[in-house]
N, C-alpha and C positions, 0 to 999 in steps of 0.2 A: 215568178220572174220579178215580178213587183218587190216582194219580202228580201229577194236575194241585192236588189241592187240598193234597198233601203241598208240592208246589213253593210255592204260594202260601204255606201256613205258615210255609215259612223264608225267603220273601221276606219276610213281614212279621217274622219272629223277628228276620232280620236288619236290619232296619229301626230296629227296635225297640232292638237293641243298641248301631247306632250312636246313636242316638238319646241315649243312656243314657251312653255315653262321650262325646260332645259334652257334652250335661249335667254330666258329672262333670269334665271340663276347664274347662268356663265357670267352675262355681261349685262347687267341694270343700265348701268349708265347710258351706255347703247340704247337700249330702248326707251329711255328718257331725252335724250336727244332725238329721236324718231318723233318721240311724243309735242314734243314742244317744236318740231319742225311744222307736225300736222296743225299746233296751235295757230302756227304762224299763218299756214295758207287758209284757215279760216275766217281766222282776224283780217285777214287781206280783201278776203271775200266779202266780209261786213263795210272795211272801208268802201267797194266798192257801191257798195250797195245804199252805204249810206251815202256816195257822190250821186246815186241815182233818186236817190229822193228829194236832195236837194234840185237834182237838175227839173225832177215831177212838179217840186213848188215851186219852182219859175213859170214852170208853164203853166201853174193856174194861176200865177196871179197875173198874169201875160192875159189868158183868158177870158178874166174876170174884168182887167181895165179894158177889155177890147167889147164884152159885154156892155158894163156899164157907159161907153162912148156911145155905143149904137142904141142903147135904152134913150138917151139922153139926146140923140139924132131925132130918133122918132117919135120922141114925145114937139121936138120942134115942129119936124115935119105934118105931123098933126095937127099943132096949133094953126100952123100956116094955109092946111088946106081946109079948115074949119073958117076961117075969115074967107077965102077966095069960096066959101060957099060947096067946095067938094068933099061931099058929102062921104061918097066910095073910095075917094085917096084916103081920106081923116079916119075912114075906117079901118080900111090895110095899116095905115101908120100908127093907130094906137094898138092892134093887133100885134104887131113888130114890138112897139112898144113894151107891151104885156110880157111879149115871149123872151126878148132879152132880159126885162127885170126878173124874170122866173128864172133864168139861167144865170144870172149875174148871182141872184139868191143862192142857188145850188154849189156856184163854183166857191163864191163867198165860207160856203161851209165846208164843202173840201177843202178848201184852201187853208181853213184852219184845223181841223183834220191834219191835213199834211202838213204844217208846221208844229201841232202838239206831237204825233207820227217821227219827225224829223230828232226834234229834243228829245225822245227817250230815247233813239237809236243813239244819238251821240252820246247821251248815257250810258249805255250799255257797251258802248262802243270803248268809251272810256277804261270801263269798270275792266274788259276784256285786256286793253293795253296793259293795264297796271297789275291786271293778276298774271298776266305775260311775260309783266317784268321782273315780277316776285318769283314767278317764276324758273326764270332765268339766274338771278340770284343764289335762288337755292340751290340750283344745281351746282352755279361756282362752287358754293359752302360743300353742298355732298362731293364734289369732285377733289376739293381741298382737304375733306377729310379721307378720299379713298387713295391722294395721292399721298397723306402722313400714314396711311394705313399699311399700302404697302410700304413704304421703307421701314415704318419697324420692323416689319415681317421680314424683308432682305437683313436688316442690320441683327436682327433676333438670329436669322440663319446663318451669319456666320459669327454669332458671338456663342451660341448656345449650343449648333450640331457640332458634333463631334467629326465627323467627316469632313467638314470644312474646316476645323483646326487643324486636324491629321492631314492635310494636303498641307496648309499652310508649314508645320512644323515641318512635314516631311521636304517642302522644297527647302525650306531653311538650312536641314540635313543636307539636303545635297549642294548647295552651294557651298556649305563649310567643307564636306569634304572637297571640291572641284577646288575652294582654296587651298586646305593642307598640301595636295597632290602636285598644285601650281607651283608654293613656296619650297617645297621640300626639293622639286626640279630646277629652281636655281636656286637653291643653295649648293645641290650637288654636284648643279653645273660652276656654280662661283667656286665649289670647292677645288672642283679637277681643274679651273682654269687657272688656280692659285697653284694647286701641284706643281701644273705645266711652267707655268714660269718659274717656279723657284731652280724647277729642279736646272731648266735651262740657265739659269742666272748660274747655278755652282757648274756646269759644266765648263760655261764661258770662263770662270772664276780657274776651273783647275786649268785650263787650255792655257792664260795666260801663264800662270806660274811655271809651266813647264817649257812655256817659252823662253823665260827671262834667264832658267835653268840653266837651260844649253847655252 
């Protein structure tokens, strides 16, 4: 059962492959536009990501000042409960003390951590735009050339197939004769209608004289 449904998977993988290379012979540019669509939502992705680190080092160094306040509280408070003689305040406060400057230290180095962190993302982040845009570029250029490509190949077919001058000569055919057949119909008709009057004009002509006759 195992072997039979492994077989079908790569009958259809393989299907599927061809599939995707017919595709990609039809129409390149198609899947170049797909391609550089996917470009887009990842580079989109980065930007976010790099808005998220930026917003990360805010909040350490948000952190770090709120650290170093409270380091800097309890080294007072310490001081103060060492003159007033207490002995177990002076202790908690220089203990506070201790533990903020230990976290002050820590966030201190994240903090810069996440701002060297920061500057290569926007490095990369960069590098990504401008290969995005070279990108895009070249497509214009391949698209500019698939667009002169085809018209030579229309203007090639009907300079060079013969079928397509043989339509063209043959409608030319037929229009000349549609004219001969036009012209030759009123000439024939100008003819008869020149008959009809003349012949009317000598009848009028004889009618009179045989008037004047009598």
């Amino acid at each position: 059962m195992a072997n039979l449904l492994t077989r079908i998977k790569n009958t259809v993988m393989a299907d599927l492959h061809e599939a995707l290379d017919k595709k990609e012979n039809q129409n390149p540019i198609a899947l170049l536009n797909q391609y550089l669509r996917e470009c887009e939502v990842e580079t989109e992705k980065v930007r976010k990501l790099l808005e998220r680190q930026s917003q990360l080092k805010d909040q350490f160094t948000r952190e770090h000042h709120q650290a170093l306040e409270m380091a800097e509280k309890r080294k007072y408070q310490a001081e103060i409960a060492m003159r007033a003689g207490e002995a177990e305040l002076q202790g908690f406060a220089s203990q506070e003390q201790a533990q903020y400057e230990e976290r002050a230290a820590r966030l201190q180095e994240a903090l810069m951590n996440a701002a060297k962190q920061q500057l290569e993302l926007e490095r990369k982040y960069e590098d990504m735009k401008h290969k995005l845009k070279d990108m895009h570029i070249r497509r214009l250029e391949l698209m500019g050339r698939e667009n002169v490509t085809r018209a030579h190949y229309r203007m090639d077919q009907v300079l060079d197939n013969n079928s397509y001058s043989d339509k063209a000569y043959s409608r030319f055919a037929d229009m000349e004769t549609y004219l001969d057949n036009l012209e030759e119909k009123i000439k024939t008709s100008h003819y008869r209608n020149t008959i009809d009057g003349r012949i009317a004009q000598l009848e009028k002509e004889f009618k009179s004289k045989e008037t004047h006759s009598i």
